[in-house]
C-alpha positions, -999 to +999 in steps of 0.1 A: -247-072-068-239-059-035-215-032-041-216+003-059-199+016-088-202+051-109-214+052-141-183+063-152-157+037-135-149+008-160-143-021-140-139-053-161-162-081-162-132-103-150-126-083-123-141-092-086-154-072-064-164-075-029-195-068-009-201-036+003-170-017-019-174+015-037-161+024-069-160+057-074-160+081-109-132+072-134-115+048-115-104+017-137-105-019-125-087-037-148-089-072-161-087-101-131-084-076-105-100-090-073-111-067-043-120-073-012-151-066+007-162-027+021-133-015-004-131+019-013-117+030-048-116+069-054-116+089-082-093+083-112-078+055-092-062+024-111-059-012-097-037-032-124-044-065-138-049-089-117-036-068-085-049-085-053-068-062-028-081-074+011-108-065+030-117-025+042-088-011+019-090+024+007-080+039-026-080+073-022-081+096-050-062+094-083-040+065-067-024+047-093-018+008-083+001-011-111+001-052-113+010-075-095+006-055-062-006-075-030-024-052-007-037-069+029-066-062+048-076-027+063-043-009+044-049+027+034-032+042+002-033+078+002-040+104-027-019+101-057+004+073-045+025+052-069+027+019-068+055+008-096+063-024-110+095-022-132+122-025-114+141-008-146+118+012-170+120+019-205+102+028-236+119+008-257+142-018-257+186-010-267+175-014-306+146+014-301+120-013-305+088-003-286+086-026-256+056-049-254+040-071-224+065-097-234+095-077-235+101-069-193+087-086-160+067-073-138+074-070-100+055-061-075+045-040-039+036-061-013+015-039+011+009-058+043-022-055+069-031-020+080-002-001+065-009+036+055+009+053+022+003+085+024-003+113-001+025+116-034+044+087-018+061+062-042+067+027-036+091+016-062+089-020-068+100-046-056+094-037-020+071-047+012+056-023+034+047-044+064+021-047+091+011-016+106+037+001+090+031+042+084+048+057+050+049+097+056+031+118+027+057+124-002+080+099+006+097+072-021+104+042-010+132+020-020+135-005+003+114-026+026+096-012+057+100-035+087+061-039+105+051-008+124+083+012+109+079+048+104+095+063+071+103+095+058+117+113+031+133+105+002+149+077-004+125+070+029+140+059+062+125+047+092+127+074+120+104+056+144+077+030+150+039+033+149+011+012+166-022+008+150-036+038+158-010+055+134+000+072+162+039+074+165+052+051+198+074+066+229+104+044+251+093+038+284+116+055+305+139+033+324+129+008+300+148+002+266+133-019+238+100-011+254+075+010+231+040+025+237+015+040+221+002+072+239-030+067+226-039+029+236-013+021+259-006-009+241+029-025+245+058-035+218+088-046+223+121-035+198+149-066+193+173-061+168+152-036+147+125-053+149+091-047+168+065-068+180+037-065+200+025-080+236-004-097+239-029-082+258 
């Protein structure tokens, strides 16, 4: 066993975890969960059954991520995010019957490579956050979230784009469509709401 996990963290013996991860105290792993390697999983967080987890993702505390999420490699999930998975939620069904497993279908957040939720946000299911992509802290989002898109607020909105240091890009003057990161330097370039990046 090449990874850690507190005495008091139940992870189920279905449930796969990756070399180097850490489970912290009270977090649950539930059954056919699978996580990848140098994971992080805080206290009191939740990964669902069979929720799919990639490589260098953290869990920060109390996060709450509910089957059949898909989160990618090196994606950060802040402090008491929500990650929801019925689209419309009830207790019981129009007779008062208590709802069972059977009785709704689940649908899922797909969080895509190197995205960042941060603290209190909600994703509500189903949505994609994608590539790079920065949710602010306390924001609920309802919709997708285009690849290095900025949002804010609630519902969220995009009010910018981010490179991968999280840091939030600038236009080049003189240059429209063209977006930098002040920090690296690196290149994108905006077409029809959409941002990609130049190769180096």
């Amino acid at each position: 066993m090449n990874y850690r996990v507190q005495p008091t963290a139940q992870v189920d013996e279905s449930a796969e975890i990756g070399d180097g991860s850490s489970v912290w105290e009270l977090a649950q792993i539930r059954e056919g969960a699978k996580l990848g390697e140098g994971c992080v999983i805080g206290r009191g967080a939740y990964v669902g059954t069979g929720v799919r987890i990639g490589n260098n993702v953290k869990l920060q505390n109390y996060a709450l991520v509910y089957e059949p999420a898909e989160l990618g490699d090196g994606v950060f999930v802040g402090p008491a995010v929500v990650l929801t998975n019925d689209h419309n939620p009830r207790s019981v069904d129009p007779e008062g019957k208590q709802k069972r497993g059977g009785d709704w279908e689940a649908v899922g957040v797909k969080v895509a490579e190197g995205a960042s939720l941060g603290a209190r946000s909600v994703c509500v299911a189903p949505v994609r956050i994608g590539r790079w992509a920065m949710v602010a802290a306390g924001a609920v989002v309802t919709k997708d979230v285009p690849d290095f898109g900025l949002v804010v607020g609630v519902p969220a909105r995009r009010i910018g784009w981010v490179g991968r240091s999280g840091v939030k890009l600038v236009e080049r003057a003189g240059e429209p469509g063209v977006w930098e990161c002040p920090q690296t330097g690196a290149l994108h370039d905006e077409t029809d709401g959409v941002l990609t990046e130049r190769a180096a």
